[in-house]
N, C-alpha and C positions, 0 to 999 in steps of 0.2 A: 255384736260385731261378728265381722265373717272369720273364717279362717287364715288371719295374717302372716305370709310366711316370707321372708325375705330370701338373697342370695345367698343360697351358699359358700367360702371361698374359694372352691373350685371353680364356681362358676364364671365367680367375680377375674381371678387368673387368666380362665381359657375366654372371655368376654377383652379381656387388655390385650393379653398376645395377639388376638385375631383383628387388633383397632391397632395393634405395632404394624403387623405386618400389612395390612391395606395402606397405612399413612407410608410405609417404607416404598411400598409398591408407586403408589402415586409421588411420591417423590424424586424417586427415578427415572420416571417418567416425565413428569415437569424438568427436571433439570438436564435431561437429553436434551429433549426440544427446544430448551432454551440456549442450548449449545451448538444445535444445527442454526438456530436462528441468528446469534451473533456471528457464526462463519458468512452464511449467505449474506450477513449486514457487511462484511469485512469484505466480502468477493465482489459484490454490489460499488463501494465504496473503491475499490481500487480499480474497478473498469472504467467507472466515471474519471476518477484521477487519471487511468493513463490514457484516455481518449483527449482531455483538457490537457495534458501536459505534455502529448504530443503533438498536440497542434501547434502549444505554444514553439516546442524544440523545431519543429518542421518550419513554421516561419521563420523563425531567429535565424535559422541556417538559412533561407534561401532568400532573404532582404539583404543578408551580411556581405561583406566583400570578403571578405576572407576568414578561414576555424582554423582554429590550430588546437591540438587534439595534446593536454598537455599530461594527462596517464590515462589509463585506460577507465578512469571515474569519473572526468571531467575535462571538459575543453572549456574554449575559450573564443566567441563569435566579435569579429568585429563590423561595427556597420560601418556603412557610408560617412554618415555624419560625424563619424570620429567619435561615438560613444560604441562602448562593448558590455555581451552581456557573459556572463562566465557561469555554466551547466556543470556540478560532482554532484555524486551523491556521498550520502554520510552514515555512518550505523543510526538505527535509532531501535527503539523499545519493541516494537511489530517485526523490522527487517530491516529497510533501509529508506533514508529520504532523501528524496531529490530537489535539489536547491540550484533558485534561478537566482543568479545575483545582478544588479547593472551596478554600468559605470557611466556616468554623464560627465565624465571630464572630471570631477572633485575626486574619483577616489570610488573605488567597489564599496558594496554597501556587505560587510563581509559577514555577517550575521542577520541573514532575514529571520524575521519574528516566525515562519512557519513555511513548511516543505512546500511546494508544490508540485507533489507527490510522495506518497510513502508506498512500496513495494514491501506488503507484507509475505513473510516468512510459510512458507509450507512445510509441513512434519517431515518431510523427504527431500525438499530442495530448498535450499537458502534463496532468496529475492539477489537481483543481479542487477547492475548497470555496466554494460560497458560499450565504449564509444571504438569504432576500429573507421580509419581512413579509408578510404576507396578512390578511386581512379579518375581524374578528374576533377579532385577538390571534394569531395563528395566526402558527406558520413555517414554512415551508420550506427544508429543508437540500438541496443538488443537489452531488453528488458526480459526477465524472467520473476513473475511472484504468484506466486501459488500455483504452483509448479508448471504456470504456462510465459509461453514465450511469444513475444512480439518482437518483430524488427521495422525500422522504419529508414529511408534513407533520404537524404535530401542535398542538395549543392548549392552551393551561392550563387546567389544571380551574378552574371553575366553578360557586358553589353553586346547583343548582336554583331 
């Protein structure tokens, strides 16, 4: 047999420290990325929400006969046919959610099973809802989450 010589424990040491610090390295690096990746899931996710949930709000107001604007986190659209649909938002776990409720004559449905929107939280600015009347019947709904803002404004129809 040949000359069999094993590790030394030096070796064996400076061979583990150097296999710590590469897994520590790559470790750090996976778990950034994965934290840019759930923000841009998060940003993604709530542009789509408030493009849907402002269409929804922009019709509600301009089929309605009349809003009545009852704080500044929520109103209250009435339509035509004598059903109303009532717009707060509420804290939730990310920032805030925004809750459409109706009424068909029986009574508000006053806990929907889920938002229709959530206005997630920025490290610098808290997510916003707030509704402000304007001139004319008209509202304005001004959303802020993730540290950007949208406003959108809309009026009940009216018959010529």
């Amino acid at each position: 047999m040949g000359n069999a010589r094993g590790f030394t424990l030096i070796e064996v040491i400076v061979a583990t420290a150097m296999a710590a610090l590469v897994a520590s390295a790559v470790f750090v690096l996976l778990d950034s990325g994965l934290r840019v990746h759930e923000k841009g899931t998060d940003m993604g996710t709530t542009a789509q929400g408030l493009s849907e949930a402002l269409a929804y709000l922009r019709a509600d107001v301009s089929r309605s006969s009349s809003v009545v604007i009852a704080t500044d986190d929520s109103l209250e659209v009435a339509l035509p046919d004598g059903s109303h649909i009532a717009w707060a938002s509420r804290p939730h776990e990310l920032g805030l959610a925004v809750y459409r409720s109706l009424d068909t004559g029986s009574g508000f449905v006053e806990r929907p099973l889920r938002p229709v929107l959530v206005l997630a939280d920025h490290e610098t600015h808290l997510a916003a809802l707030v509704f402000q009347e304007r001139a004319g019947g008209a509202v304005r709904a001004h959303l802020t989450s993730f540290g950007k803002n949208l406003s959108i404004e809309a009026a009940p129809w009216s018959t010529p």
